[in-house]
C-alpha positions in Angstrom: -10.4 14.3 -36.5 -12.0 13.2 -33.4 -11.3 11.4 -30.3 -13.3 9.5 -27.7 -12.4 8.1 -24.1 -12.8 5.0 -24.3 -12.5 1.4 -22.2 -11.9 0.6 -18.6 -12.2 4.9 -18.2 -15.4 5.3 -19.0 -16.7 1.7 -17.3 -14.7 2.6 -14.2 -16.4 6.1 -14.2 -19.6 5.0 -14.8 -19.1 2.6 -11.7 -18.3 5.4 -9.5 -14.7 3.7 -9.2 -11.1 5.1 -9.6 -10.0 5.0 -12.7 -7.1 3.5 -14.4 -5.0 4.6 -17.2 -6.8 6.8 -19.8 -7.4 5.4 -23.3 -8.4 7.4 -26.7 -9.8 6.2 -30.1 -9.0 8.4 -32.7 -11.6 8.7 -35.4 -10.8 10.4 -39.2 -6.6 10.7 -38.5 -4.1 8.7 -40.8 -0.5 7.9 -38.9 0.7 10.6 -40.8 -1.1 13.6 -39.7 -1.2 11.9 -36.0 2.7 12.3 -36.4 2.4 15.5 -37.9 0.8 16.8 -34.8 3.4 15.7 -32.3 2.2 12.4 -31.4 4.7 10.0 -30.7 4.1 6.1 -32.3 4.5 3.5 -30.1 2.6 0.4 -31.7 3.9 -1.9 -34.2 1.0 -4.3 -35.1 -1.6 -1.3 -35.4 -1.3 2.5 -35.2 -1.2 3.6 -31.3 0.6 7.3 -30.4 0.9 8.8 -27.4 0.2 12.1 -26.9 2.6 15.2 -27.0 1.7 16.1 -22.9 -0.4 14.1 -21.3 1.5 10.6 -22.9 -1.6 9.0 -22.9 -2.4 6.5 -25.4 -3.9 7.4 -28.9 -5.3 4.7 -31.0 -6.7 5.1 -34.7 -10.0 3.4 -34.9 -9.7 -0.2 -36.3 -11.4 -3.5 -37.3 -9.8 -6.6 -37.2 -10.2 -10.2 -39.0 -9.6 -13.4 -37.7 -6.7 -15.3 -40.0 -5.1 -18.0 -38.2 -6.1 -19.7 -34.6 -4.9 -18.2 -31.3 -4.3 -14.4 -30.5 -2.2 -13.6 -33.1 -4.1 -14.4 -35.8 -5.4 -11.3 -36.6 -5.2 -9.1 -39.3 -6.1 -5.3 -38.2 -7.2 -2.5 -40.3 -6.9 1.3 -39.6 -7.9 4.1 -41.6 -9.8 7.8 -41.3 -13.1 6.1 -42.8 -13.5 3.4 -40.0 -16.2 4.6 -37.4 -16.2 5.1 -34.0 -18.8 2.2 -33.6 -16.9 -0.2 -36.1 -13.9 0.2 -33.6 -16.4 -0.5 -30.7 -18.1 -3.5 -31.9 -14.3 -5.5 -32.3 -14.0 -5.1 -28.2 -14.5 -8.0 -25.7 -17.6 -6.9 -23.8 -20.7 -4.4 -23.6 -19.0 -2.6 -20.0 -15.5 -2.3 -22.5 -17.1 -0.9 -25.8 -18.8 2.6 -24.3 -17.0 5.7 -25.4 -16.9 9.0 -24.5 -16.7 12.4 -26.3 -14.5 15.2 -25.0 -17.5 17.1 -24.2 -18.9 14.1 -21.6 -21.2 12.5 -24.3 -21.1 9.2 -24.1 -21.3 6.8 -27.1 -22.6 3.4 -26.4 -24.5 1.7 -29.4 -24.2 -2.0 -27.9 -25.9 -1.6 -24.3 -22.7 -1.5 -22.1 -24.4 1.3 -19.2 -27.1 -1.0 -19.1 -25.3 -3.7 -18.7 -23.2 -1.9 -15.7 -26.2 -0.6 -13.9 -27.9 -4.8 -14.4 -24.4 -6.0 -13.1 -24.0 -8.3 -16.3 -20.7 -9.0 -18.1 -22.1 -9.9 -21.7 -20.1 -10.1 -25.3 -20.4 -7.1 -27.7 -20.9 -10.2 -30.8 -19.5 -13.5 -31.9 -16.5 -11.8 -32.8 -15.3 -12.2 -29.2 -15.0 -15.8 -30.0 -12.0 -15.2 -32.1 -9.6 -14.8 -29.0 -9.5 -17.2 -26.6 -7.7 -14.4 -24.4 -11.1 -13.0 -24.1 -12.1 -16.1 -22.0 -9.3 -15.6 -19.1 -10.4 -11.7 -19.8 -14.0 -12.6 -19.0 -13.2 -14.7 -15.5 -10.6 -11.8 -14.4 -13.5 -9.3 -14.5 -16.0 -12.1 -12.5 -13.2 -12.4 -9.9 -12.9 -8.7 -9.7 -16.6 -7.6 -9.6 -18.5 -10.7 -7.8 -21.9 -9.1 -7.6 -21.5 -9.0 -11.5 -23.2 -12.8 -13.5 -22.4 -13.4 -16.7 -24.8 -13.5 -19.5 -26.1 -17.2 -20.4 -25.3 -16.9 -24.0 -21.8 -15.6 -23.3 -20.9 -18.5 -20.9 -22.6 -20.5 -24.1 -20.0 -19.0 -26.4 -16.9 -19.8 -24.2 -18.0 -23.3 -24.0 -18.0 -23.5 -27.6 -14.7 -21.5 -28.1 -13.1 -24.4 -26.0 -14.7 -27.1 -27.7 -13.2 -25.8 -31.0 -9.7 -26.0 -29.2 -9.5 -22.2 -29.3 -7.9 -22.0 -25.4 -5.0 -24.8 -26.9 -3.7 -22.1 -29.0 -3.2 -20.0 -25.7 0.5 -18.5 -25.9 2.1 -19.0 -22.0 2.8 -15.3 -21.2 -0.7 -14.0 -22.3 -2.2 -17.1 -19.8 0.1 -16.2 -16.7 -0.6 -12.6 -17.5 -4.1 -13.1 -17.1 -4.5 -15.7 -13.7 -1.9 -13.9 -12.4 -4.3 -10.7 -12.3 -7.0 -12.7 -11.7 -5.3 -13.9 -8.5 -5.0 -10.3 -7.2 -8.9 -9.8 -7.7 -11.3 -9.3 -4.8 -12.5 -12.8 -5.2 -10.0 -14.9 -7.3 -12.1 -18.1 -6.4 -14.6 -17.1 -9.3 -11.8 -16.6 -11.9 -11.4 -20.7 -11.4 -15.1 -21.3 -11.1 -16.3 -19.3 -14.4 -13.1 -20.9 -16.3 -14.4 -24.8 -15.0 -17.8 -24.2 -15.9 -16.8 -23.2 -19.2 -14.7 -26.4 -19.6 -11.3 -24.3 -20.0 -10.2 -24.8 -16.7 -9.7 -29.1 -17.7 -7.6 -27.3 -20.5 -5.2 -24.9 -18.8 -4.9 -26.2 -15.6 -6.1 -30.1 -15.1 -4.0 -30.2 -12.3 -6.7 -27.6 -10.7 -9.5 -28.5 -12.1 -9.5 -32.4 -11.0 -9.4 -31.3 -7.1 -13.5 -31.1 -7.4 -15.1 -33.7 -6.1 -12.1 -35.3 -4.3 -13.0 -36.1 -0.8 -10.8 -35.1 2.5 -10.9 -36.0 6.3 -14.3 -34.3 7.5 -12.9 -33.7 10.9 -10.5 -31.6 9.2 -12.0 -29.7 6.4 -15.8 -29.8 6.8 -16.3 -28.7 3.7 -14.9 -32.3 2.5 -14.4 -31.2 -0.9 -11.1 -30.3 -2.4 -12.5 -27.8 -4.5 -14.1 -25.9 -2.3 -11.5 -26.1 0.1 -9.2 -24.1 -2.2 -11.6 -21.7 -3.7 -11.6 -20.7 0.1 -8.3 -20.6 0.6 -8.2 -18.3 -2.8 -10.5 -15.5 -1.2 -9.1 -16.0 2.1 -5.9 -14.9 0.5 -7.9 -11.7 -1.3 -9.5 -11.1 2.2 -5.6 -10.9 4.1 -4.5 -9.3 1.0 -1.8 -11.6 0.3 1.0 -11.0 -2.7 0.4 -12.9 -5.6 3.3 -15.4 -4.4 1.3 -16.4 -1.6 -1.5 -16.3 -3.6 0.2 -18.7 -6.3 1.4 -21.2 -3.5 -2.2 -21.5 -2.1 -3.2 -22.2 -5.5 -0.8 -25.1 -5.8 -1.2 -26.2 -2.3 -2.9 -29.6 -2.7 -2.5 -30.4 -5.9 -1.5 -33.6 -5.0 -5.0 -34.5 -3.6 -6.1 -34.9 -7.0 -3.9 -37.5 -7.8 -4.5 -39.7 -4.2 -5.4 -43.3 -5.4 -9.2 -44.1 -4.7 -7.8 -46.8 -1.7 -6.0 -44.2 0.5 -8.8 -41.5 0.4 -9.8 -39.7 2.0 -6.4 -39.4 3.6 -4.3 -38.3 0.8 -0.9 -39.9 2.5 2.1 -38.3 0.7 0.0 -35.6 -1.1 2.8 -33.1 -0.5 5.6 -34.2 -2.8 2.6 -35.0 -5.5 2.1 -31.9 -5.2 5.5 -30.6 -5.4 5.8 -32.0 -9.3 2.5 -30.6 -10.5 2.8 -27.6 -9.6 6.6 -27.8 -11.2 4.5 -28.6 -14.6 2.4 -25.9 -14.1 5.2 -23.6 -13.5 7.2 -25.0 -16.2 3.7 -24.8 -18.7 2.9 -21.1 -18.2 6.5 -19.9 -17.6 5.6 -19.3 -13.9 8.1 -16.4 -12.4 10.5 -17.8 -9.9 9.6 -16.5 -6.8 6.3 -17.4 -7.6 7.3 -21.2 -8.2 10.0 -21.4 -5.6 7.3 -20.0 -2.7 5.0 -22.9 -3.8 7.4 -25.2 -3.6 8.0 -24.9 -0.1 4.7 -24.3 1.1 3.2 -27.5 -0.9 5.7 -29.8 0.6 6.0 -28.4 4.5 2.2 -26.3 5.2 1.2 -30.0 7.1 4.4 -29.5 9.0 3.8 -26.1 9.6 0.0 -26.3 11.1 1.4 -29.4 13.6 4.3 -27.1 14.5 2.6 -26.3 18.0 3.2 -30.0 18.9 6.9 -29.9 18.1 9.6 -29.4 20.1 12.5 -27.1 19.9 14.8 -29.1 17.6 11.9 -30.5 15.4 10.8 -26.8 14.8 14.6 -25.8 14.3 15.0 -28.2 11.5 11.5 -26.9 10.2 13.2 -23.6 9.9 16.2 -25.0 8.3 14.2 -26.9 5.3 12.2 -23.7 4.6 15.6 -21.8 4.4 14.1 -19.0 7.1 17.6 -18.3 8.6 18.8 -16.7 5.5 15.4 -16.1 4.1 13.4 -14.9 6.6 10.9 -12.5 4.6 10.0 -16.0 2.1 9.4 -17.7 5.3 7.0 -15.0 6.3 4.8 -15.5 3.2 5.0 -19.2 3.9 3.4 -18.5 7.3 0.4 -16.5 5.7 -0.1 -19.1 2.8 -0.5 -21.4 5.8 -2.5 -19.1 7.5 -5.0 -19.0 4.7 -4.8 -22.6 4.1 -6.3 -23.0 7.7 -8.6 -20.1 7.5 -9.7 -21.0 4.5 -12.5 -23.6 5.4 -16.1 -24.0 6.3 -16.4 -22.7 9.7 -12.9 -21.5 10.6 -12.4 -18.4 8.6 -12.3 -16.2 11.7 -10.1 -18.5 13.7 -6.3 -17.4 15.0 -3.7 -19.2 13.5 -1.1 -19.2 16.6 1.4 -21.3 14.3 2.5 -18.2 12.8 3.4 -16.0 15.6 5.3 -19.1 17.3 7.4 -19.6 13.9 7.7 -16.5 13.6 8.7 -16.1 17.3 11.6 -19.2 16.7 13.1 -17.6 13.6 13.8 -14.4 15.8 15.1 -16.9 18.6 17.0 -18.8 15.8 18.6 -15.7 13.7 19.2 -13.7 17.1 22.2 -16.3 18.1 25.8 -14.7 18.1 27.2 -17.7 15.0 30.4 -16.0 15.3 30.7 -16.1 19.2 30.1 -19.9 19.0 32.6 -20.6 16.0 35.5 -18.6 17.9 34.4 -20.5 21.3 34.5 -23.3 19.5 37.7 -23.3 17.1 39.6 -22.4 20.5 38.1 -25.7 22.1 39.7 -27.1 18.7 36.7 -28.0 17.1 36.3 -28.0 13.6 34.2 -27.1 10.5 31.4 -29.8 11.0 31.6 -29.8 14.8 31.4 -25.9 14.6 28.3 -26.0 12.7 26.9 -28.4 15.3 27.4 -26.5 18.6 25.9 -23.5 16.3 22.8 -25.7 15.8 22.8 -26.7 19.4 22.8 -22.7 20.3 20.2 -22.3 18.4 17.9 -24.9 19.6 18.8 -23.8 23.2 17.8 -20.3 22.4 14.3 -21.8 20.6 13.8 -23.9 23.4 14.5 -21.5 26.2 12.4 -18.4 24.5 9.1 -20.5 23.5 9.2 -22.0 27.3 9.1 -18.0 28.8 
């Protein structure tokens, strides 16, 4: 029996990087002696242990065979005469399919150092066109190494793989799994631009994917296209190293611009609620987390409101507050500020512009919560005043406060 390092280790090493969580391929072991030497098992569709101390996982080298469409459809076969490089040549791409002995040989019969040091993401073989999974795999891995280009014939292969309806057979959690990740990337724009260019953006995401080429107002977004206003938006997120919430919501943002009949463009009048109901499709498509969908919600329907807030006065920001639910939840209406934040940031020309908006919201919320409610409802219920009246002089008290604070 032997075993090899193999995976994001060895690529992450070999990139001088940190690296992750420690992977072995087991070569010449059945199940049976792997148990017999304190391993634990763990997997149920192929043979994966983890080890007796260090818990890291232990995999017996496999092959695989493509039965049925989607990423299920597989077939996998372990045994003590599958090779090291059989188990290497089933992985998704040359950087993923190096391995490395315990004694710091490395193992890498399909190019995957060279690959690394020419900054290419290539397949290992044709047999990444079996899971579509590989696709979302392949943009993650763009988004999180920019200076990497993918290989022509690869980018040739994914376009094929969607042709064949492969991406249709996508199962939700594996797709939110993956663009969620892909949203945390140092550059989450190019997870979006690898999967349009390969023509599985129009199939998981439409609503995303028809915002290119939609005009806006120039004196607003100079870089007039809808497109490449939110791929900005995307890495402005990365660069303020937003949560994925936020970094959902600026996804979903405009939405509704691609769905502005040709007559009222380049205005987009009403955009907001548009947007509002794709994004609750998207959500509902990919099983969206809640927080997730709930933080887009409010920042697709009130970031206009929230960029004009300057001009507002203290009521009109109060019942801001109130329709983003700040009062009682004051850390989502924080993340609603920096999705807003990015949203203004992100276009040509303004990325290093202060976003004053937030700080005065942020400012009114404190003015808002910092009211004594209960003083005013006893002051109140002894004037006789009650239940709606009470809740009226407690929103008069707090546009007072609002109004007195943002004049100082």
């Amino acid at each position: 029996m032997q075993r090899y390092l193999v995976g994001g280790a060895v690529r992450d090493r070999l990139l001088g990087q940190p690296e992750g969580d420690r992977d072995w391929v087991v070569v010449g072991a059945t199940p049976a002696e792997m148990l017999e030497m304190g391993f634990a098992p763990v997997g149920r569709d192929f043979p994966v242990f983890l080890h007796p101390e260090t818990r890291e996982e232990h995999a017996l080298a496999r092959t695989e065979r493509k039965t049925a469409p989607g990423y299920h459809g597989f077939v996998f076969h372990a045994a003590p005469e599958v090779t090291l490089e059989q188990d290497l040549a089933r992985r998704d791409l040359t950087i993923n399919a190096i391995a490395q002995h315990e004694d710091g040989t490395l193992v890498d019969p399909f190019g995957g150092a060279r690959d690394l040091s020419r900054r290419v993401l290539r397949h290992v073989s044709d047999a990444f066109a079996e899971d579509p999974v590989r696709i979302l795999r392949l943009a993650r891995f763009a988004a999180r190494w920019p200076e990497f280009t993918v290989a022509p014939e690869t980018m040739a292969l994914v376009r094929r793989m969607v042709a064949a309806g492969e991406v249709d057979a996508l199962v939700p959690e594996r797709v939110w799994q993956e663009l969620a990740r892909g949203l945390m990337e140092r550059r989450p724009s190019r997870l979006f631009e690898l999967l349009r260019e390969g023509g599985a953006l129009a199939r998981l995401l439409p609503e995303v994917d028809r915002l290119w080429g939609v005009p806006q107002p120039a004196e607003h977004h100079p870089e007039v296209d809808t497109g490449v206003h939110l791929m900005l938006v995307l890495d402005m997120a990365a660069r303020l190293e937003a949560p994925l919430t936020v970094r959902f919501a600026c996804l979903c943002h405009d939405l509704g611009k691609g769905t502005t009949p040709p007559d009222e463009l380049p205005r987009h009048r009403g955009h907001e609620e548009r947007s509002v109901a794709l994004l609750h499709d998207v959500a509902e498509r990919w099983r969206v987390p809640a927080a997730c969908r709930e933080l887009a919600e409010v920042v697709a329907r009130e970031h206009g409101n929230v960029h004009r807030s300057g001009t507002l006065d203290a009521a009109a920001v109060l019942r801001l507050l109130e329709r983003c639910d700040a009062l009682r939840r004051p850390e989502r209406f924080e993340e609603l500020l920096l999705a807003c934040e990015c949203d203004a940031r992100g276009r040509s020309g303004h990325s290093e512009e202060a976003y004053p908006q937030r700080e005065r919201l942020r400012a009114a919320l404190q003015l808002a919560r910092g009211v004594d409610t209960a003083a005013v409802a006893r002051e109140a219920a002894a004037r006789g005043a009650g239940g709606p009246e009470i809740g009226e002089r407690i929103h008069l008290a707090r546009t007072r406060a609002i109004a007195g604070g943002l004049a100082a």
